[in-house]
N, C-alpha and C positions, 0 to 999 in steps of 0.2 A: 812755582810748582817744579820748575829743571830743576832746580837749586835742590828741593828735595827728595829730588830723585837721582840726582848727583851723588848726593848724600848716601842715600840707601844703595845702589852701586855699589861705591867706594866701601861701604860697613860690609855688603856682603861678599866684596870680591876680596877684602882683608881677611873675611873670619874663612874661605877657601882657600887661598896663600898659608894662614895660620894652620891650617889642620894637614895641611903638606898634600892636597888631594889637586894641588896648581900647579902650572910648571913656573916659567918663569915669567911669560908673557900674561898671565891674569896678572901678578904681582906688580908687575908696570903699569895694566891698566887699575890695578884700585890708586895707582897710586898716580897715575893721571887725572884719575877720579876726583879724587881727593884734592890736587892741585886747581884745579876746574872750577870745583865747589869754595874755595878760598877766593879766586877770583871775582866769583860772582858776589859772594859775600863784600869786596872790596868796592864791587864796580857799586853795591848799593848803595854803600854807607860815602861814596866817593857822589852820589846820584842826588842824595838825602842830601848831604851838604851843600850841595851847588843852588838848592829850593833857598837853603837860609842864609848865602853868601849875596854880598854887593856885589856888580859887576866883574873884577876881575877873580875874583874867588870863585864866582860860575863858570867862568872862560878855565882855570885852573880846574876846577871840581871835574867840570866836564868832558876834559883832557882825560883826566884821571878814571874816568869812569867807562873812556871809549876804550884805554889802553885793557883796563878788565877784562872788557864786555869781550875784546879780539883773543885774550891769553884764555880767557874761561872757554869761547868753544874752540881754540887752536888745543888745549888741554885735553877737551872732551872729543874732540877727532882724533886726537891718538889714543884715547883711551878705544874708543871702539877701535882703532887700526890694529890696537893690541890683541883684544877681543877676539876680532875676527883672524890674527897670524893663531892666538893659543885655539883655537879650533881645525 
């Protein structure tokens, strides 16, 4: 559910940027947004894998999926930190 609401963020805080009615700090948070939302997307398919991996492929999968799981909300705190400087 973050994941698509990350999404929708990101689509609406672009088509604000696109219409010039943003400054410059919405523009950094769609695109934190967006940055966020690819993470999460990563740390899944990084989560999914680790289900169908032997032993060290889950130790690896699941690396991979913590490193996500910390860029997707470190993404999504600046994206609001953005939010709330463009207000």
């Amino acid at each position: 559910m973050q994941h698509k609401t990350l999404l929708a963020i990101a689509a609406s805080l672009s088509l604000l940027a696109a219409a010039g009615t943003a400054n410059a700090q919405v523009g950094k948070a769609a695109a934190e947004a967006s940055d966020s939302a690819e993470h999460k997307i990563e740390q899944k398919r990084a989560e999914n894998e680790a289900q169908k991996s032997g032993p060290v492929g889950k130790a690896v999968n699941n690396t991979k999926a913590s490193y996500h799981k910390k860029r997707s909300e470190h993404s999504a705190n600046k994206a609001k930190k953005s939010l709330k400087n463009a207000g």
